[in-house]
C-alpha positions, 0 to 999 in steps of 0.5 A: 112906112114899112118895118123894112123901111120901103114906103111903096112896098106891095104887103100883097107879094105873092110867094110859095114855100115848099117843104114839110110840115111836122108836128113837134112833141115837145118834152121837157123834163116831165111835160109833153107839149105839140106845136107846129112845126117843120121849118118850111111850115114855120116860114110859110107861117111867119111870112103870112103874119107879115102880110105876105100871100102865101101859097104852102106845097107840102105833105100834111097826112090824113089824121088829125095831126093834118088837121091840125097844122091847116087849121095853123095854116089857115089861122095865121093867114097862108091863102092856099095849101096844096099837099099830096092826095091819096097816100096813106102815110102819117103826118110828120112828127119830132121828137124835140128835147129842150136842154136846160138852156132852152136849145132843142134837139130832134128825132124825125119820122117822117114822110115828104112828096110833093102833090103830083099836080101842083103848079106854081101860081102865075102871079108867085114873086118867090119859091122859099124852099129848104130843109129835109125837103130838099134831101129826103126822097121821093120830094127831093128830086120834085122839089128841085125840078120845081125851083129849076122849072122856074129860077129864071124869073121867080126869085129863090130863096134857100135855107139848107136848115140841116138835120145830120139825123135824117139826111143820111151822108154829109157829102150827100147833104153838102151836094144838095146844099151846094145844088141848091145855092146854085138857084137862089139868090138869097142863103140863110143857114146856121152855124150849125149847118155850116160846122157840119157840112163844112167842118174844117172851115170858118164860119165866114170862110163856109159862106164865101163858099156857099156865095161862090155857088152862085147866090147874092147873099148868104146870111149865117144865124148863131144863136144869140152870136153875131149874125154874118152876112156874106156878099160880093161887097164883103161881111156884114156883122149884126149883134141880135137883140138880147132878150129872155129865151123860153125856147129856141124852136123856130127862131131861124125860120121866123129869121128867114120869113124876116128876111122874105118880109124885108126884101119884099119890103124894100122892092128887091122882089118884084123888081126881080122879074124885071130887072133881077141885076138892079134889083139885087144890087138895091139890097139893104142888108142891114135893115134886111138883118135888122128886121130879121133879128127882130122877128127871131127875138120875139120867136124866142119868148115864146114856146114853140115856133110862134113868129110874130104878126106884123103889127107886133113889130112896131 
């Protein structure tokens, strides 16, 4: 039996993520740590440590930080990365302070567009897509085309992972956010994202907003807080597993591979293309949120956004 919970579950699915890639420049205090990073990089990540095929679309430049984060890529397990050729702009990279208590904040320099030639495998179940990649030019607009080219067959999954430093205007921000939702079946986003973009909202009352764009489910991470999960049937509260923090960095994106991980496992996705009504319907979101919650907990032990493989689950 899966983690999930599906004993017929195909550990094989075929998905793609597209979004960024950046390096991460940690400091604390008087240290200077790299890891990998960007959210789309850690899901793409993360969901290949659970078992899953993974295509990557994003931007990796022609220095060693590049280098560096395909060798990540390929040590984790993503079958296939496709990145623009031919420009001459540097990796990304963030400038991540940790506060005494492990919480991070960014500074971006950056550059994001999508390879001119990419086409989505035959074979992909998912499209995960998210964060600056879906607001910074020139890959916003491709990265949208991209997931509209194929949001009638291909399960969606969105993570708005909002970053007030480099997505310029929150009406801008809420747009493309709301845009976006209108594609995807399944919204993770933070109580962060949310208290930004929808500032004189509650936390549930922002989710339901979101749901009424057009997705199944929109799940909302706080941290060490409940996670809450709203859908038609109504909210779902789950209580995250305590553990010791060493850093938060990552522990969303390894929540939302969780998720991926966790509707591959109970079936939701390939039956998505043939029944997508039934499927969605087949949704456990209490095992989804608890095996979510688990792969976040072990991100946060660890320095850096490190996911964990699936065997490190139980």
């Amino acid at each position: 039996m899966t983690a999930a919970g599906n004993p017929d579950s195909s550990p094989a699915t075929r998905i793609c993520v597209v979004g960024e890639s950046i390096v991460d420049i940690v400091r604390s205090g008087d240290a200077v740590v790299e890891h990998a990073g960007g959210s789309p990089l850690n899901v793409a990540v993360g969901a290949a440590r659970l078992g899953l095929a993974v295509d990557v679309v994003t931007y990796l430049g022609p220095d060693s930080h590049g280098e560096w984060l395909r060798a990540h890529l390929d040590a984790s397990g993503v079958q296939n990365v496709h990145t623009a050729t031919g420009v001459d702009r540097a990796t990304s990279t963030a400038a991540v302070t940790l506060d005494a208590d492990g919480s991070a904040s960014y500074v971006f320099d950056m550059h994001w567009q999508l390879p001119d030639s990419f086409v989505v495998a035959p074979a992909t179940r998912l499209i995960h897509a998210g964060s600056i990649a879906t607001v910074l030019e020139p890959g916003a607009t491709q990265v949208d085309a991209l997931i509209r080219a194929h949001a009638a067959g291909v399960f969606v999954t969105y993570d708005p992972n909002l970053r007030p430093q480099i997505m310029g205007s929150v009406k801008l921000a809420r747009e493309r956010v709301e845009s976006f939702c209108s594609l995807a079946q399944v919204v993770k986003a933070s109580a962060e994202d949310l208290a930004w973009a929808y500032d004189s909202m509650t936390l549930v009352e922002a989710a339901q907003h979101l749901l009424s764009r057009g997705p199944e489910l929109v799940v909302v991470t706080d941290g060490g807080a409940s996670t809450i999960a709203v859908s038609s049937s109504g909210v779902v509260e789950f209580a995250p597993p305590r553990v010791d923090i060493v850093d938060t960095i990552g522990a969303g994106d390894s929540f939302m591979a969780g998720i991926i991980a966790a509707l591959v496992d109970q079936g939701v996705v390939d039956a998505f293309a043939v029944d997508r009504e039934r499927a969605l319907a087949s949704i456990d979101v209490d095992a989804l949120l608890s095996f979510a919650g688990r792969c976040a907990a072990i991100t946060v032990t660890r320095a850096g956004a490190e996911p964990p493989w699936r065997h490190e689950l139980g």
